[in-house]
MARDREN-403271 format. One record per residue (C-alpha): residue number from 1; y negated, x, z; residue in three letters. Coordinates in nm, 4 decimals, always signed. Layout:
  mido         v         u         w  marvex
   NUM         Y         X         Z     ALA
...
This chain:
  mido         v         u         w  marvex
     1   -9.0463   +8.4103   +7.2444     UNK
     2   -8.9436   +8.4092   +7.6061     UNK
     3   -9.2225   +8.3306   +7.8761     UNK
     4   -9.2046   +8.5319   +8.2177     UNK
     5   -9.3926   +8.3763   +8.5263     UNK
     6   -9.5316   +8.7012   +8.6918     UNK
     7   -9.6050   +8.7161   +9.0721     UNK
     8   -9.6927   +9.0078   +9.1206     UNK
     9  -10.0724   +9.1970   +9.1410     UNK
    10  -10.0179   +9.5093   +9.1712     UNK
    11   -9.8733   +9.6613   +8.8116     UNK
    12  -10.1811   +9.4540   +8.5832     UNK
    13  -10.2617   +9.7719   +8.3816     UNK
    14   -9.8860   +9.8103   +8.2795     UNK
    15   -9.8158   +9.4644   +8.2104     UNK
    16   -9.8731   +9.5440   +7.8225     UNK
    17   -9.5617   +9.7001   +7.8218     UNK
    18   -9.3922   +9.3496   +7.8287     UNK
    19   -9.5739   +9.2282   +7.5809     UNK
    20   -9.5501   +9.4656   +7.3364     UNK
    21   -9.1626   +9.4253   +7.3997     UNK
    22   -9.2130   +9.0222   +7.2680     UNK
    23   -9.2438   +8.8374   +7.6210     UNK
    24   -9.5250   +8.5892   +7.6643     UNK
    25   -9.6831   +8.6016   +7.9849     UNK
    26   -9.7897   +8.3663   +8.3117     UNK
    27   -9.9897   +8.5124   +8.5172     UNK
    28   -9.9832   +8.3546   +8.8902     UNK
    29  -10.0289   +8.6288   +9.1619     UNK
    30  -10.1546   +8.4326   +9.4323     UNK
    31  -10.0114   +8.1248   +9.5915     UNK
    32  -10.2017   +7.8400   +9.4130     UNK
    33  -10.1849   +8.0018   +9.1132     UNK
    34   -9.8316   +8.0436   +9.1497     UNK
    35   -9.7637   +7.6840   +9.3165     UNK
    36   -9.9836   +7.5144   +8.9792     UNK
    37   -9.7502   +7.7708   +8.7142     UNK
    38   -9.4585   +7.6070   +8.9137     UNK
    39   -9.5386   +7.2378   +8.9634     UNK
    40   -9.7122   +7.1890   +8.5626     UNK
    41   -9.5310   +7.4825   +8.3414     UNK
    42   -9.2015   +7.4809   +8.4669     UNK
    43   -9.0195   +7.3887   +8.1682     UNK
    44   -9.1790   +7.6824   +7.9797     UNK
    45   -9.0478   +7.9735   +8.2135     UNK
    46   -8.7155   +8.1374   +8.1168     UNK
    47   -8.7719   +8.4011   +8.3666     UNK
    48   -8.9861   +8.5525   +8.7047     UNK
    49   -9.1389   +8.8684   +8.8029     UNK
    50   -9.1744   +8.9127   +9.1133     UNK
    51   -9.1920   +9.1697   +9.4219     UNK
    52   -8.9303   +9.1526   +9.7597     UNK
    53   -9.2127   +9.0061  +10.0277     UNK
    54   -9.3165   +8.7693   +9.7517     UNK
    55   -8.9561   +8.6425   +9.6200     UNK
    56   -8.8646   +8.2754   +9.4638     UNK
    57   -8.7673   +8.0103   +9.6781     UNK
    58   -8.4811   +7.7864   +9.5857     UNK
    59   -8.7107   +7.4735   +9.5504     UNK
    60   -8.9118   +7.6867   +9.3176     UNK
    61   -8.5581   +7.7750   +9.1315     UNK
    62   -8.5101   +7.4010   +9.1222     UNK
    63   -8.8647   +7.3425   +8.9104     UNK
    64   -8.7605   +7.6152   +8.6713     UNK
    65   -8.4739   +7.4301   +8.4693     UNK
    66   -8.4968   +7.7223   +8.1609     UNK
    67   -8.4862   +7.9859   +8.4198     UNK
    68   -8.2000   +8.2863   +8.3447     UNK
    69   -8.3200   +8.5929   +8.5023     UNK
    70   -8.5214   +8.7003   +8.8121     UNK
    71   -8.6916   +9.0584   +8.7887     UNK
    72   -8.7907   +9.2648   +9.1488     UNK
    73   -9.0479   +9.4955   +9.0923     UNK
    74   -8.9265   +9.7286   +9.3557     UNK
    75   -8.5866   +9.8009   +9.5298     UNK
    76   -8.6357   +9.5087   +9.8150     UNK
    77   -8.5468   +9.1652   +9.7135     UNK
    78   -8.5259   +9.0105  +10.0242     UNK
    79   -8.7982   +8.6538  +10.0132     UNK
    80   -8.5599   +8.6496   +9.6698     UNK
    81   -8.3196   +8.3203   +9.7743     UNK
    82   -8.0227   +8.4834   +9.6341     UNK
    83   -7.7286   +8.2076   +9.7615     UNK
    84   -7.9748   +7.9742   +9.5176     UNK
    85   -7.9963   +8.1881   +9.2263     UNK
    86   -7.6288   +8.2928   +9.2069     UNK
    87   -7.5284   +7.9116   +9.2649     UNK
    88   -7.7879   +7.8531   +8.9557     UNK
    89   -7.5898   +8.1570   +8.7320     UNK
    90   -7.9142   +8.3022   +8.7534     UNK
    91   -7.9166   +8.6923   +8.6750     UNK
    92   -8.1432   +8.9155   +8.9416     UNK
    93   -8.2354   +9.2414   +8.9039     UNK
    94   -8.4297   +9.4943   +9.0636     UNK
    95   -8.6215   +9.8184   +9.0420     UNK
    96   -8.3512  +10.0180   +9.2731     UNK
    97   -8.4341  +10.4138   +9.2417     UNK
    98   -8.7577  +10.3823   +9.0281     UNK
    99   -9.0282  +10.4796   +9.2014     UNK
   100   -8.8259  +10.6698   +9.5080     UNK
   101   -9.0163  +11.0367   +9.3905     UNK
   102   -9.3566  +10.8511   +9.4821     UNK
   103   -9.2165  +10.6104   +9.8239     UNK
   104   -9.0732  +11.0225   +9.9253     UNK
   105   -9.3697  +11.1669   +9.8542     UNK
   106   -9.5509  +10.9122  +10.1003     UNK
   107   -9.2906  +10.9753  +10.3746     UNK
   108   -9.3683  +11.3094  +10.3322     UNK
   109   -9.7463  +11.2790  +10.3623     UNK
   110   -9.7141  +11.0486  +10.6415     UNK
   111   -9.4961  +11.2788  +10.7802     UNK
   112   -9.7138  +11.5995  +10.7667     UNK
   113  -10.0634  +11.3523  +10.8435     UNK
   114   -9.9143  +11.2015  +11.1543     UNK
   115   -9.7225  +11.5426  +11.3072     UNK
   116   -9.9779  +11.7960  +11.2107     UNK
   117  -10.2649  +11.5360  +11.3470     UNK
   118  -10.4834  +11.5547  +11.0087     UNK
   119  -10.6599  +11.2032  +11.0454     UNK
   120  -10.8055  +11.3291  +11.3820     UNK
   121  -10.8889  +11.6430  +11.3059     UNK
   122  -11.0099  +11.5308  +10.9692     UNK
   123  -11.2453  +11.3054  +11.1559     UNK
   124  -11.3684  +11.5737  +11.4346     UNK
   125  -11.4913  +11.7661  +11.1584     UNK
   126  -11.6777  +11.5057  +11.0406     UNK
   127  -11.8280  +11.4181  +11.3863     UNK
   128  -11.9136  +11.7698  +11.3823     UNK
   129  -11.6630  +11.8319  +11.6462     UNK
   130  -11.4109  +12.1431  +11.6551     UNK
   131  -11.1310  +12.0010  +11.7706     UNK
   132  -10.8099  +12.2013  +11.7868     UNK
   133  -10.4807  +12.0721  +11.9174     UNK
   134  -10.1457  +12.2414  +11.9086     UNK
   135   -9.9221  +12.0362  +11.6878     UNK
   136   -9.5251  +12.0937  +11.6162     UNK
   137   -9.4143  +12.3220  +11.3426     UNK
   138   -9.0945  +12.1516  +11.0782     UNK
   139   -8.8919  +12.4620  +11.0545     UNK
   140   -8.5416  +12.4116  +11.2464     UNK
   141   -8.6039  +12.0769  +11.2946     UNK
   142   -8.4021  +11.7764  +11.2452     UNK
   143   -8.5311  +11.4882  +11.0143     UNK
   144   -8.3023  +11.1331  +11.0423     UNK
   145   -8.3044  +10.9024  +10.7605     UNK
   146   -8.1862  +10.5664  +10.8315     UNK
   147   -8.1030  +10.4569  +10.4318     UNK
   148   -7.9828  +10.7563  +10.2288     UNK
   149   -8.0023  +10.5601   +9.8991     UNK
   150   -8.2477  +10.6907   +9.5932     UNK
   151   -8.5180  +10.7014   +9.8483     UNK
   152   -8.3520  +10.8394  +10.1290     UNK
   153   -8.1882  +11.1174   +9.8880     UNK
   154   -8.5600  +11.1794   +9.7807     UNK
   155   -8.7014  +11.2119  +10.1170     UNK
   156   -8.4062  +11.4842  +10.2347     UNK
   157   -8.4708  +11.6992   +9.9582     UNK
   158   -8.8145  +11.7144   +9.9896     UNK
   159   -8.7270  +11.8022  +10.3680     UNK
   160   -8.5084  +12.0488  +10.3042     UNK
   161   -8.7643  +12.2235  +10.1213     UNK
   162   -8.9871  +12.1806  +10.4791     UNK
   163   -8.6527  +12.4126  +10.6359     UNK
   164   -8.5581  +12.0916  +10.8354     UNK
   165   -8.1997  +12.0097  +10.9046     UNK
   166   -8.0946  +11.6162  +10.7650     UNK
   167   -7.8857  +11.3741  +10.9659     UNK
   168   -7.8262  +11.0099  +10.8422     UNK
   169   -7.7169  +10.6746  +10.8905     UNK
   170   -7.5670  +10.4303  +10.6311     UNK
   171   -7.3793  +10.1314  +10.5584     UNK
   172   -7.1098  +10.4037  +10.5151     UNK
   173   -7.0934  +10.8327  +10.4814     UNK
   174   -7.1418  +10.9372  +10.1505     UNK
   175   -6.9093  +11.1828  +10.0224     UNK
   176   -7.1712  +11.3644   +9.8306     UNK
   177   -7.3918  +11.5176  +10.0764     UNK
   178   -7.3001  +11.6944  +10.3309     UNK
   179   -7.5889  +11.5881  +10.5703     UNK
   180   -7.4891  +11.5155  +10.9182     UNK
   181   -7.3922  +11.1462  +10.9399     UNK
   182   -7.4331  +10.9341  +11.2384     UNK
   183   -7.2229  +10.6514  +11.3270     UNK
   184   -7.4869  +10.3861  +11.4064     UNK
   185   -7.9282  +10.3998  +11.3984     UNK
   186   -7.8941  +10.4270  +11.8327     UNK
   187   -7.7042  +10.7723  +11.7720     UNK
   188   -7.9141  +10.8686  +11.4408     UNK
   189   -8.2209  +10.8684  +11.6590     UNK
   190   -8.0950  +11.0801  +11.9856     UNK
   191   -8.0070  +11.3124  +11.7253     UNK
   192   -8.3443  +11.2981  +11.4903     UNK
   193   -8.7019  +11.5113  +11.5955     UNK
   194   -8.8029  +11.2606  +11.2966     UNK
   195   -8.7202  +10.9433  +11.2038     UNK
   196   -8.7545  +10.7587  +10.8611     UNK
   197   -8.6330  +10.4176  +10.8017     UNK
   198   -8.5680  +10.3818  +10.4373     UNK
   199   -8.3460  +10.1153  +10.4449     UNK
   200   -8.3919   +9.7525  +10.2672     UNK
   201   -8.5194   +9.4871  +10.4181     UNK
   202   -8.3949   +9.1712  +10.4798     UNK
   203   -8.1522   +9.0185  +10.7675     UNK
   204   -7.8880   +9.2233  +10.7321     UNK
   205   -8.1270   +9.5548  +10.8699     UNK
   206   -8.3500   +9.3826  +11.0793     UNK
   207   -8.4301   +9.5473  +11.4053     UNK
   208   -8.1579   +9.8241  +11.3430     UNK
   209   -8.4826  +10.0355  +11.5442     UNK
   210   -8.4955   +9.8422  +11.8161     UNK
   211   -8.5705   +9.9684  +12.2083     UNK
   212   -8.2925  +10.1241  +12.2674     UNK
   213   -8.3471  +10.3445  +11.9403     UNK
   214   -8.6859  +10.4421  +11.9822     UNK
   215   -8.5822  +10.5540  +12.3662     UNK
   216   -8.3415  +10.7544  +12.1985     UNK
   217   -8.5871  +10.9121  +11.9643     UNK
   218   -8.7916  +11.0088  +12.3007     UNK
   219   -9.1685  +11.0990  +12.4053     UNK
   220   -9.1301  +11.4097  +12.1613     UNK
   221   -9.0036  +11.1929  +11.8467     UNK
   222   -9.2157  +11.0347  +11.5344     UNK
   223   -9.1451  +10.7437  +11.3536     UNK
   224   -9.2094  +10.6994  +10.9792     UNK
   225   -9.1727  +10.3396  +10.8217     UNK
   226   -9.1859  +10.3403  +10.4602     UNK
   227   -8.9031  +10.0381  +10.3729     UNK
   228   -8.9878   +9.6926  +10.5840     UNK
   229   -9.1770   +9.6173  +10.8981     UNK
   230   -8.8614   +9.3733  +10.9988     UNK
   231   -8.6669   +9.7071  +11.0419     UNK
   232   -8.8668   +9.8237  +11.3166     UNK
   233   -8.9051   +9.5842  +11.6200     UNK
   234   -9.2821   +9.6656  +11.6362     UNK
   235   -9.3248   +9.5163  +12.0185     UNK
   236   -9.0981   +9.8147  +12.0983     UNK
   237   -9.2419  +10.0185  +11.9032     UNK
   238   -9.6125   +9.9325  +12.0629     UNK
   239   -9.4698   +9.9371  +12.3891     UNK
   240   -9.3448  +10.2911  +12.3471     UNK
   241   -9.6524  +10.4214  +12.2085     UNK
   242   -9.8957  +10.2497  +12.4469     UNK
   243   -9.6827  +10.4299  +12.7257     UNK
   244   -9.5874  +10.7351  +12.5917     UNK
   245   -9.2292  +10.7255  +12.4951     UNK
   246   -9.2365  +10.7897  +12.1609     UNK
   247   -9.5105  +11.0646  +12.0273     UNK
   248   -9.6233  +10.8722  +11.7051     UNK
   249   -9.5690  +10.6738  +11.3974     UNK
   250   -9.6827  +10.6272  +11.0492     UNK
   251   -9.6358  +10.3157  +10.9176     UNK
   252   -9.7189  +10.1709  +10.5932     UNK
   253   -9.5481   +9.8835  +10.6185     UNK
   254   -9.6342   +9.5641  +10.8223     UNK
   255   -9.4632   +9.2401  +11.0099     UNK
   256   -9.7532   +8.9783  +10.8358     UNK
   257   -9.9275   +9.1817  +10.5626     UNK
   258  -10.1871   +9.2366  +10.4564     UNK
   259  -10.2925   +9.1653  +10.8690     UNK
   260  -10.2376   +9.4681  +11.1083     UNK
   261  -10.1994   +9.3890  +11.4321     UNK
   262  -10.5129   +9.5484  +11.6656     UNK
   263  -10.3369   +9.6934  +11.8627     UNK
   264  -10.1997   +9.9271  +11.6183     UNK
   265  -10.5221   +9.9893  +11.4811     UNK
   266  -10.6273  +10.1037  +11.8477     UNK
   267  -10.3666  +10.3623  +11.8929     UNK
   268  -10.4630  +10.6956  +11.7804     UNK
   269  -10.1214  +10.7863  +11.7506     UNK
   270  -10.0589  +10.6233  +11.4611     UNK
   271  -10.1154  +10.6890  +11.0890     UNK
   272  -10.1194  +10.3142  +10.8682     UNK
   273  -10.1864  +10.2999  +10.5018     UNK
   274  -10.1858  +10.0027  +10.3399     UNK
   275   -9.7839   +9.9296  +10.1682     UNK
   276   -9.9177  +10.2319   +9.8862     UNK
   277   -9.5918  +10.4094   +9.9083     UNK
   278   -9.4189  +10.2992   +9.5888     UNK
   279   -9.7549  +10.2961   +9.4081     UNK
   280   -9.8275  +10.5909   +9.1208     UNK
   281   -9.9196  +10.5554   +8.7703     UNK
   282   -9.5724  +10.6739   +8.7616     UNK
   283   -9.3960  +10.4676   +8.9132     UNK
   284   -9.6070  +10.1192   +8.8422     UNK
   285   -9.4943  +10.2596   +8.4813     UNK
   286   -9.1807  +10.3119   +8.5133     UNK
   287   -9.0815   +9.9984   +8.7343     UNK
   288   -9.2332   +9.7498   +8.4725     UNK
   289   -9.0530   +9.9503   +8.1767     UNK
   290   -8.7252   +9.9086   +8.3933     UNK
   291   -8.8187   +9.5114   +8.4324     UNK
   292   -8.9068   +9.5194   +8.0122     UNK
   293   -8.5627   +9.6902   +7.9709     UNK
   294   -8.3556   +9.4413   +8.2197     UNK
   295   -8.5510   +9.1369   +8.0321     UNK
   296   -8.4308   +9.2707   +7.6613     UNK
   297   -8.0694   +9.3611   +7.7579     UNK
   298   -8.0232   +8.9532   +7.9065     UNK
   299   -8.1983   +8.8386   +7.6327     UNK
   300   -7.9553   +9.0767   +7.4477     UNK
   301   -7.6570   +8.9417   +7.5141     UNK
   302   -7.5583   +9.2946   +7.7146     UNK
   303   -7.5151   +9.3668   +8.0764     UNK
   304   -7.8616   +9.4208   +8.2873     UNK
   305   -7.9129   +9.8120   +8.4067     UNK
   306   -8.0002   +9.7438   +8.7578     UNK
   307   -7.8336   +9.3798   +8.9069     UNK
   308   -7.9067   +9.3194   +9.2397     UNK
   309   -7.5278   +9.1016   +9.2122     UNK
   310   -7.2404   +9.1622   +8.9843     UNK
């Protein structure tokens, strides 16, 4: 029976679903748990579950000598030390397209909360206030999604059905859609009413939205975040909403979670939920049943479904 050192905390009630497929489980989800697992049961663990923010360090790869496999809960893998793992011939995997119906489905209602103003007028009615503001409409309007993998496919459709037109920017133009493509995130903004990052984390994409792209996105433009805080250069971003460059944003992603900076908190033109976007009985389903399924193919002899490397 192969042993799996699990990270994570957030998928507990699906966990089962390993088990029942013949792993035995660790369970370490927070740091001295996980440093103890490490330091004293090292030579039991053939292989790690873990989430992107969390990843596996390469010292922690080094205390692991039976380790063959690395599982991401989730499309982001970037704490992951992948130079160490692929030096190690260790396999990595991740949850890529999974849950991207539920992380759309948040853009969307972070979309519609933070344009249409519902926390604020949610919370006049409450006061016993009657506070009416006119907000913008969607129809004719042009949504820009920086990322158009799973998620970003699953945000425009959902958009389309909103009447809103879809520009993009990616690595490269797909030659599947024919969404309007935009040659870098500066451009994708000055064209965007709306902007979504959707993108992965990691070094590679950080600060694509920097100043110069939320300037571009103007005192009339909203900002979603529902990838990775590193993304978004959020001193920009504060500075733009403090002053009134930039309309709003709704973020559910953070710089140092779980701690939100106050002076996001103060704003009230922002919407913040707590990183909830991939997070469904759906998808926490689905994403362990895709780790369960990587797990017995490697252990199988046969090719892993989702590799983060070939």
């Amino acid at each position: 029976m192969k042993t799996v050192l699990v990270l994570v905390e957030s998928v507990n009630e699906y966990l089962p679903i390993l088990e029942e497929a013949g792993f035995r489980l660790i369970l370490a989800p927070t740091p001295a748990t996980r440093a103890e697992a490490v330091a004293t049961r090292g030579g039991e663990i053939d292989a790690v579950l873990t989430r992107g923010p969390l990843g596996l360090t390469a010292a922690e790869m080094a205390a692991l000598p039976g380790l063959g496999i690395i599982c991401v809960l989730g499309a982001g893998y970037e704490q992951v030390d992948l130079p160490a793992a692929q030096a190690r011939g260790i396999t990595v995997t991740n949850g890529a397209g999974v849950n991207a119906p539920t992380v759309a489905d948040h853009a969307m209602a972070l979309l519609l909360s933070l344009v249409r103003d519902i926390p604020l007028a949610d919370a006049s009615v409450r006061r016993g206030e009657w506070r009416k503001v006119t907000r913008p409409s969607f129809t004719g309007k042009t949504v820009g999604i920086l990322g158009l993998g799973a998620v970003g496919l699953a945000i425009a459709k959902r958009a389309t059905g909103f009447d809103m037109q879809i520009a993009y920017h990616n690595r490269s133009p797909r030659t599947d859609v024919d969404f309007n493509y935009c040659a870098t995130p500066q451009a994708l903004a000055a064209e965007s009413d709306v902007l979504i990052v959707a993108t992965p984390g990691g070094s590679g994409t950080a600060h694509l939205i920097d100043k110069a792209a939320i300037d571009a996105l103007g005192e009339e433009g909203f900002l979603v975040n529902i990838a990775r805080a590193s993304v978004v250069d959020t001193g920009a971003l504060v500075d733009a909403l403090q002053h009134g460059r930039l309309a709003g944003a709704a973020l559910d992603v953070f710089d140092d979670e779980p701690q939100v900076p106050d002076v996001l908190k103060a704003l009230s033109n922002v919407v913040l939920t707590p990183h909830v976007g991939g997070l469904s009985p759906e998808a926490s389903r689905a994403t362990v049943q895709r780790v369960a399924d990587n797990l017995l193919a490697f252990y199988a002899g046969k090719p892993v479904l989702t590799p983060v490397y070939a």
